[in-house]
N, CA and C of each residue as an Amber inpcrd file, in Angstrom:
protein
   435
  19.3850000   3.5700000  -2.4420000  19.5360000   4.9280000  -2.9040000
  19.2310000   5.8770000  -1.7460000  19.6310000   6.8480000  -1.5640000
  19.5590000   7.9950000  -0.6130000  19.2340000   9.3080000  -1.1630000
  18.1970000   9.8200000  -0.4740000  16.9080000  11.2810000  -1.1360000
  17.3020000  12.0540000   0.3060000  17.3960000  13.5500000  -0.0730000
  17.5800000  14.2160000   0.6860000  16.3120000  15.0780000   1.4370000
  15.0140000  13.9160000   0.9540000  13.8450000  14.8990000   2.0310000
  13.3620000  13.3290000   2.9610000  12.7060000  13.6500000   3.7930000
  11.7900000  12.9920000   4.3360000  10.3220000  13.2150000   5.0740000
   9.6700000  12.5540000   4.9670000   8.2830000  13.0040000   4.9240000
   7.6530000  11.7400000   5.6380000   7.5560000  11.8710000   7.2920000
   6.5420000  11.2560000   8.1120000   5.2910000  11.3910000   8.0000000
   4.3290000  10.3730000   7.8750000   2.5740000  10.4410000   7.9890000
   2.3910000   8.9350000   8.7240000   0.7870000   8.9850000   9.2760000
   0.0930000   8.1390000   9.3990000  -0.4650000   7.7280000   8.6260000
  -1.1500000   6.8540000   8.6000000  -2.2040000   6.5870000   7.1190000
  -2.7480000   5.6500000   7.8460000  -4.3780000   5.2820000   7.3100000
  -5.8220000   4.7310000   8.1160000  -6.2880000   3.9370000   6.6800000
  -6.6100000   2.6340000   6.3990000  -7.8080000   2.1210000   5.9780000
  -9.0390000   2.5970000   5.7790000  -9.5080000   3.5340000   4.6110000
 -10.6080000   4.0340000   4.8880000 -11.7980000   2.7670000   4.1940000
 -11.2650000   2.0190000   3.4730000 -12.0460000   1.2420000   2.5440000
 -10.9820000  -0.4390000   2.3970000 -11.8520000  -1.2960000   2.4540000
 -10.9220000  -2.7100000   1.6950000 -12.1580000  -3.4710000   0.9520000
 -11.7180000  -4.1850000  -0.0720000 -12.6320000  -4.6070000  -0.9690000
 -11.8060000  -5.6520000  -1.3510000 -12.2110000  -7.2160000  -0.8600000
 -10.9550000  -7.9050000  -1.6330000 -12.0300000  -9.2960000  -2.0960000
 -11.6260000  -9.8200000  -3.4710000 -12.3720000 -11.2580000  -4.0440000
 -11.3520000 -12.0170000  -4.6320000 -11.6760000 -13.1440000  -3.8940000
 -10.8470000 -14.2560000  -4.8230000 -10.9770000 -14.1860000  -6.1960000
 -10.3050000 -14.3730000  -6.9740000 -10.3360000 -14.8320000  -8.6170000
  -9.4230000 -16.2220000  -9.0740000  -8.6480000 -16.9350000  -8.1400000
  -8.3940000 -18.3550000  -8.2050000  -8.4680000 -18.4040000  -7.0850000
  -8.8560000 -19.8580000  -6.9050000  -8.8740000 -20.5430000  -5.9870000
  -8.4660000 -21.9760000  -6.6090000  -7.1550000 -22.4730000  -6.0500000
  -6.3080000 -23.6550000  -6.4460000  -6.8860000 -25.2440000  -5.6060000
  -7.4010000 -25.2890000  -4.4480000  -7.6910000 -26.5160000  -4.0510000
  -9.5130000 -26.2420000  -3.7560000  -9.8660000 -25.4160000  -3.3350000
 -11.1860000 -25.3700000  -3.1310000 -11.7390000 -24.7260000  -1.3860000
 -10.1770000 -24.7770000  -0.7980000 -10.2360000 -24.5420000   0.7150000
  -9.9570000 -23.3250000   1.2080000 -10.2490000 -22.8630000   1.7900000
 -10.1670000 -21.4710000   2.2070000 -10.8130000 -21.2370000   3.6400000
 -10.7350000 -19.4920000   4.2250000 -11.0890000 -19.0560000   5.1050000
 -12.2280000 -17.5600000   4.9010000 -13.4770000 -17.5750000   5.1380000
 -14.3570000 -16.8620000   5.1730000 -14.3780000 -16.1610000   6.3900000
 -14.1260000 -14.6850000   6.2470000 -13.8280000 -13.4900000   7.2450000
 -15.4330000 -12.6190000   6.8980000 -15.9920000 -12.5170000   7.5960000
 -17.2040000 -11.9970000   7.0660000 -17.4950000 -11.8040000   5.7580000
 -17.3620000 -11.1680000   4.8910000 -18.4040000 -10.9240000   3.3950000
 -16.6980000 -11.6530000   2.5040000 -15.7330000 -11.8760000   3.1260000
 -14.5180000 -12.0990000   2.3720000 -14.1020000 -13.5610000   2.4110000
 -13.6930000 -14.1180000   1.1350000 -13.6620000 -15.5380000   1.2350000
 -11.5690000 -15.4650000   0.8550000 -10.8630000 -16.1090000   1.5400000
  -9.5730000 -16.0390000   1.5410000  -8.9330000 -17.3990000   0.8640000
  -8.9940000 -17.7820000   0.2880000  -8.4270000 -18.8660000  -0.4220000
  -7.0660000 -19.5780000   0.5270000  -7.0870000 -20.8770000   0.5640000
  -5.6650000 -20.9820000   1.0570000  -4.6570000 -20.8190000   0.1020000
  -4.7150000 -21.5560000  -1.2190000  -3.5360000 -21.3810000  -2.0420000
  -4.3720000 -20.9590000  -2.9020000  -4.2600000 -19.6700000  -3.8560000
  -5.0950000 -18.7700000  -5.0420000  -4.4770000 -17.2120000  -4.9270000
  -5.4420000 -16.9250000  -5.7520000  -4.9020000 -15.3220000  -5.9090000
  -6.0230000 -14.6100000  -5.7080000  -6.2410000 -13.3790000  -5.1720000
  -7.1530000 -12.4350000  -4.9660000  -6.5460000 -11.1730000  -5.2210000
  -7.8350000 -10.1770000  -5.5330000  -7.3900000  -8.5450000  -5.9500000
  -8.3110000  -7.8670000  -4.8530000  -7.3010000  -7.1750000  -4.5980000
  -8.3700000  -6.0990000  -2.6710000  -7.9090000  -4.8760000  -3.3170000
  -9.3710000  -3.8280000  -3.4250000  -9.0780000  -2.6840000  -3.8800000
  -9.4730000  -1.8480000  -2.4170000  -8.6660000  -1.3400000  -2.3230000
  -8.2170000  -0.5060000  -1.1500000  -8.4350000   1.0480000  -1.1230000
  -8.7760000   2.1650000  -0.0940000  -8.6580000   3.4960000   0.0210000
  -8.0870000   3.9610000   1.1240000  -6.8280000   4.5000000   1.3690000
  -6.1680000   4.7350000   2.5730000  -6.2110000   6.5570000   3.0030000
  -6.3470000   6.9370000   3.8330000  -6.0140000   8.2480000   3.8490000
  -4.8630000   8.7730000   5.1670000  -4.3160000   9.8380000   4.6580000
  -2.9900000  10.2770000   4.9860000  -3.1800000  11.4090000   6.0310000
  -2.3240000  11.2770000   6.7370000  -2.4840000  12.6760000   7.6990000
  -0.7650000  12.8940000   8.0970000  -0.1920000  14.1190000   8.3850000
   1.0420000  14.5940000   8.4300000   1.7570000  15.1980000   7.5840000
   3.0090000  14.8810000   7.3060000   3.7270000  15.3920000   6.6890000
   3.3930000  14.9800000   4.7440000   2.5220000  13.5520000   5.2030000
   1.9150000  13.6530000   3.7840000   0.6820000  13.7610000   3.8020000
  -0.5520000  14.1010000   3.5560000  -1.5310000  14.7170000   3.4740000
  -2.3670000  14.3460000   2.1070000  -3.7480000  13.2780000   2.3380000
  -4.2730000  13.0990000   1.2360000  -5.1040000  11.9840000   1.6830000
  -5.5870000  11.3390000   0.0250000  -5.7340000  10.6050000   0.6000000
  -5.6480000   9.1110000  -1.1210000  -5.7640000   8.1480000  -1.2590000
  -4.8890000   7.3340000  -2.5850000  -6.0420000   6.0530000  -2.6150000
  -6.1850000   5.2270000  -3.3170000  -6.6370000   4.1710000  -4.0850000
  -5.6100000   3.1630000  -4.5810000  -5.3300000   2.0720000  -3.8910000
  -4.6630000   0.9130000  -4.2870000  -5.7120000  -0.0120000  -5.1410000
  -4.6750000  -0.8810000  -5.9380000  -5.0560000  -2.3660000  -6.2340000
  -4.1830000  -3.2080000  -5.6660000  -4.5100000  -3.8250000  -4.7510000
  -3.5090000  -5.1200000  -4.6080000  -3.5630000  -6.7290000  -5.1530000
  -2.9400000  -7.1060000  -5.5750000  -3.1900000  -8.7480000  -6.0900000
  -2.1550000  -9.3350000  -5.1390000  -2.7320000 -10.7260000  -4.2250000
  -2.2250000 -11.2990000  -3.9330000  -2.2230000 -12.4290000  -4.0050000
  -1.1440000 -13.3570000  -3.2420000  -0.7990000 -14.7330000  -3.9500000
  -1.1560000 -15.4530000  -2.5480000  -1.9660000 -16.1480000  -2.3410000
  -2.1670000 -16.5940000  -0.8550000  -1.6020000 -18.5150000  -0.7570000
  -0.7860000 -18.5420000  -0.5250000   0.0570000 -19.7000000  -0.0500000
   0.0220000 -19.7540000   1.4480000   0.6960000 -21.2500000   1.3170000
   1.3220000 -21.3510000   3.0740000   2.4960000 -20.7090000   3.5210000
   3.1760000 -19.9500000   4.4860000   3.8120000 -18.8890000   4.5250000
   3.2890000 -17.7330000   4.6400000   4.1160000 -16.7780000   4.3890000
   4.1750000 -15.3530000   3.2070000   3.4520000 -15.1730000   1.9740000
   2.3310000 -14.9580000   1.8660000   1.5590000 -14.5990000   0.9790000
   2.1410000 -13.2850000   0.3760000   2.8750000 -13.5610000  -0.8770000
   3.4450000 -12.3500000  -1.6370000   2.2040000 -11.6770000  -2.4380000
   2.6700000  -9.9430000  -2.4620000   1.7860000  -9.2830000  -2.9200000
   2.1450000  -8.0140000  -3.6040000   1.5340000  -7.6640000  -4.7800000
   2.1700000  -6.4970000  -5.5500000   1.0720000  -5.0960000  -5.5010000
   1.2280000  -4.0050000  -5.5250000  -0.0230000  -3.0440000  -5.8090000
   1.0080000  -2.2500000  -6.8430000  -0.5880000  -1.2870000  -6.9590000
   0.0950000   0.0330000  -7.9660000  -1.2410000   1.4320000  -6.8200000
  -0.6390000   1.9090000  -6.4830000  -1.3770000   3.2140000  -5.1950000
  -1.2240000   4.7370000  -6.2870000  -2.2410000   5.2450000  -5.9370000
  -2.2600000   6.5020000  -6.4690000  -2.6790000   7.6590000  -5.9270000
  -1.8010000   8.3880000  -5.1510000  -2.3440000   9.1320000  -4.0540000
  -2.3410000  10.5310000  -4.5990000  -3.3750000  11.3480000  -4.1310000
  -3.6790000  12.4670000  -4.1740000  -3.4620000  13.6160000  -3.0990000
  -2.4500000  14.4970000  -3.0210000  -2.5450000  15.4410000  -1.8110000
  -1.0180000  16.3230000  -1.6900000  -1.0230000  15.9100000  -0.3840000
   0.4200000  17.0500000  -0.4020000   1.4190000  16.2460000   0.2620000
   2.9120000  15.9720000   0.0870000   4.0830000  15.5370000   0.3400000
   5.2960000  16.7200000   0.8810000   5.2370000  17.2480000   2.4080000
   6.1560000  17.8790000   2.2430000   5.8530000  19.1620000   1.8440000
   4.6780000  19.6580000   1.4550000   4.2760000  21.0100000   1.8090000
   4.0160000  21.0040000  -0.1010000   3.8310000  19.9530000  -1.1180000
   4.0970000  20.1960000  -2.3170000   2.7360000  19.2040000  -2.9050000
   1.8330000  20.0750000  -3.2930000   0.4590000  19.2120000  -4.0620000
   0.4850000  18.8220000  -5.3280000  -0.1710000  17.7890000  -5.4030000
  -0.1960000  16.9220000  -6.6990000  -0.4770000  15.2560000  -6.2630000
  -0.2230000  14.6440000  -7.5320000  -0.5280000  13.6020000  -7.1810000
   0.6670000  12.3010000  -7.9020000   0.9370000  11.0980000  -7.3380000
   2.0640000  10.5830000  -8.2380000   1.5740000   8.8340000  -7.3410000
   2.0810000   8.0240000  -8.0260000   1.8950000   6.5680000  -8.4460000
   3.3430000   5.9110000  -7.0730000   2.6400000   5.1120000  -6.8540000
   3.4220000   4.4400000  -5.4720000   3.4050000   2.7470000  -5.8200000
   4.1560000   2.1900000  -6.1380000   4.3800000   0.4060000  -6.4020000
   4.7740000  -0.0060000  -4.8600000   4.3240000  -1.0390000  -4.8690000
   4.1040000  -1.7750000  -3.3790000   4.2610000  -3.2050000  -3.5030000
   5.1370000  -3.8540000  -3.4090000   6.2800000  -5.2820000  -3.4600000
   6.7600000  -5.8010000  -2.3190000   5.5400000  -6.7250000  -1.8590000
   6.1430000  -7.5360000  -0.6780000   5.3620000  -8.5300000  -0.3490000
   5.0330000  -8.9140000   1.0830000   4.2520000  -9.9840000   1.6280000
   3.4380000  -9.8610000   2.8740000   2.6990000 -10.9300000   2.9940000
   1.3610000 -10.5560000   4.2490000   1.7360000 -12.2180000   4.7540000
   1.5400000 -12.0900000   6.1550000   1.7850000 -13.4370000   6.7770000
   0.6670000 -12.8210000   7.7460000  -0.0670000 -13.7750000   8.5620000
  -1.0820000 -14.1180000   9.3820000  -0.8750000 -12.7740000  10.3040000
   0.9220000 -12.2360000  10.8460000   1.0590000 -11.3660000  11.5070000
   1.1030000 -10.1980000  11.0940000   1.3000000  -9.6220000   9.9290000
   1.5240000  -8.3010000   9.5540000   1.9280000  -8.6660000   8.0300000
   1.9160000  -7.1120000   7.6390000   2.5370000  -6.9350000   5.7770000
   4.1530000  -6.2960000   5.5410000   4.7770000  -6.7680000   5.1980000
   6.1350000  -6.0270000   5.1600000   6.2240000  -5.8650000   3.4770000
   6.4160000  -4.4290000   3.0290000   6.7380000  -4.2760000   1.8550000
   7.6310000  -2.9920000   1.4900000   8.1300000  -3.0610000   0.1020000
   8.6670000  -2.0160000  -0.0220000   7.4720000  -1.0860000  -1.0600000
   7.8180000  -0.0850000  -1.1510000   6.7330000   0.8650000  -1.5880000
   8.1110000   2.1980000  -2.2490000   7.6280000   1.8510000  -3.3950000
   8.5540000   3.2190000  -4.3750000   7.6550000   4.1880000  -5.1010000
   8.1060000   5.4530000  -5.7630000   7.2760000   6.4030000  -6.5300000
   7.8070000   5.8920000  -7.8720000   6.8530000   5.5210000  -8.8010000
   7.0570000   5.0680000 -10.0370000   7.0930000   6.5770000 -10.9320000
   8.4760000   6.6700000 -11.1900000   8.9010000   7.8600000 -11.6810000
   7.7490000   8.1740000 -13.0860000   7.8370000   9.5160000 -13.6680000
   7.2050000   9.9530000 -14.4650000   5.4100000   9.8000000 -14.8040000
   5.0040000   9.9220000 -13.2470000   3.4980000   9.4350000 -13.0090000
   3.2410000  10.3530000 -11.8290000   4.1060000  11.3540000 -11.6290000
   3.4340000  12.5360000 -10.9290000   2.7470000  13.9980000 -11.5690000
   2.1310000  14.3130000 -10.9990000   1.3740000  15.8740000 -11.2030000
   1.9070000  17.0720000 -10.3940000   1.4590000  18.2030000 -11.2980000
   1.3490000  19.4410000 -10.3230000   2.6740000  19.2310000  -9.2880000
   3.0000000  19.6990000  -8.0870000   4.2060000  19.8960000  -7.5790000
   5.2380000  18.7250000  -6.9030000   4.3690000  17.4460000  -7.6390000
   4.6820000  16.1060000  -7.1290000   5.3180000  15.3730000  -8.6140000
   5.6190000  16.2510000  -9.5820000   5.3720000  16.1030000 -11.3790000
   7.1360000  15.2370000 -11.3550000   7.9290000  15.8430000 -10.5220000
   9.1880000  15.0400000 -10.5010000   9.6790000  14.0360000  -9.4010000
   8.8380000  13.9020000  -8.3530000   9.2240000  12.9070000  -6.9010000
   9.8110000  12.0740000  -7.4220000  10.8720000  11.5070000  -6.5910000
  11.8320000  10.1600000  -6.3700000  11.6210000   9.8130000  -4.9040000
  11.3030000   8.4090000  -4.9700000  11.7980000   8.5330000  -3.6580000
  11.2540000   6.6970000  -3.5250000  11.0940000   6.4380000  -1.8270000
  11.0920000   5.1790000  -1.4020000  10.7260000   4.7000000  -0.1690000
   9.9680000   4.1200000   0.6910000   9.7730000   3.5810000   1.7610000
   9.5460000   2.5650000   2.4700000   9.9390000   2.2330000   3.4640000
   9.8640000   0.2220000   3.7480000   8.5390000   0.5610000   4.8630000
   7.3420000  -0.1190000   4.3970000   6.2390000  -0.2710000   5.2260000
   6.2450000  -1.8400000   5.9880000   6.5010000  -1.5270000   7.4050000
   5.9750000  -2.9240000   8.3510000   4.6030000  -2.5070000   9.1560000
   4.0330000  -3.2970000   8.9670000   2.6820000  -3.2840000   9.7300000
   2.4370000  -4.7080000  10.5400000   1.9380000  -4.9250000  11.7440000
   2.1040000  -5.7100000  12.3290000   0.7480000  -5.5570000  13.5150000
  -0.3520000  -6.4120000  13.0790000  -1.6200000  -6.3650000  13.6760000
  -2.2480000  -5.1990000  13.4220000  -3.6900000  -5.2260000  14.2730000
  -4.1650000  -4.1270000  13.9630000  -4.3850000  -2.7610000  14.5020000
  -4.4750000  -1.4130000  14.3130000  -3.9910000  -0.1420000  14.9340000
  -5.2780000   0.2140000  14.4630000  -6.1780000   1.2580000  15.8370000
  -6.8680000   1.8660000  15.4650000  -6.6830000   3.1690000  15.1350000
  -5.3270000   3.5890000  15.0850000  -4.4410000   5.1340000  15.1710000
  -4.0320000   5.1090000  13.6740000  -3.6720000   4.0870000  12.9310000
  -3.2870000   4.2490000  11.4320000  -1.8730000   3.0630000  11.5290000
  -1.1910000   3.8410000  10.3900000   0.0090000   2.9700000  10.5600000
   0.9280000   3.5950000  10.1310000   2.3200000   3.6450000  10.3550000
   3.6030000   4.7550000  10.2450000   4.1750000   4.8680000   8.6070000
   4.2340000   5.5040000   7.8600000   4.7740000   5.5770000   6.4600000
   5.5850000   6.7520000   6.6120000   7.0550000   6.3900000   6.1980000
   8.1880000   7.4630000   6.2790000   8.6880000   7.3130000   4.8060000
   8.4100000   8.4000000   3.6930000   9.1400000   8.2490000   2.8070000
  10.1220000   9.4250000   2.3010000  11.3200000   8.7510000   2.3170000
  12.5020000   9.4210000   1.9370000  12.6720000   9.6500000   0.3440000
  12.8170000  10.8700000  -0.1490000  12.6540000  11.3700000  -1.8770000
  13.1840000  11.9910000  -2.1110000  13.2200000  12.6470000  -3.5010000
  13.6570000  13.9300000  -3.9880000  12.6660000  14.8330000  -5.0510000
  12.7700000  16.1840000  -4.8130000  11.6720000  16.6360000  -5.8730000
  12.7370000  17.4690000  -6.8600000
């Protein structure tokens, strides 16, 4: 689909919080206070904040599926701030995968879950992230209000 605005930001990790809740063989990888399952599922509740053209700052849940490969992963994000010069707040779904090198996902506005001047957004963005950045990481989303 094609939206006739676009809206560049950075966005930073301000918070990650993630716990196994299965664990399928018993084996895994312990990252300081975080235990990573090899094959199981875990939920990482997340706080990212925004700087640029979007402005704010949001609260994820992510559940993921940790296999060999591509560890597929779904969220539901709820960001608070400004898009494009327009405040409010609206619901972001996040559908993709995490491999050892980076997360590639797609990330949409789940229509009829915005506020205030964000009350009608459409829109969509493909997030690649690839190691780690102490500068943030690039989010371009293309919409309509």
């Amino acid at each position: 689909m094609t939206y006739a605005h676009e809206a560049t930001s950075r966005f930073t990790v301000a918070a990650w919080s993630e716990a196994a809740f299965v664990d399928i063989d018993g084996e895994g990888t312990t990252m300081g206070d975080a235990y990573y399952p090899s094959r199981g599922l875990s939920k990482a509740d997340v706080t990212y904040s925004y700087a640029g053209e979007i402005e704010g700052t949001s609260t994820v849940a992510y559940l993921i599926s940790y296999k060999a490969g591509a560890a597929p992963l779904s969220g539901f994000e709820r960001f608070e701030g400004t898009i494009g010069g327009h405040d409010g707040s609206c619901v972001l779904r996040h559908t993709g995968s995490h491999t050892g090198e980076g997360v590639e996902a797609r990330v949409e506005v789940v229509p009829g879950m915005g506020t205030g001047g964000l009350v009608d957004l459409r829109g969509e963005a493909q997030l690649r992230i690839a190691g780690h950045s102490d500068d943030g990481y690039e989010l371009v989303l293309t919409y309509d209000l």
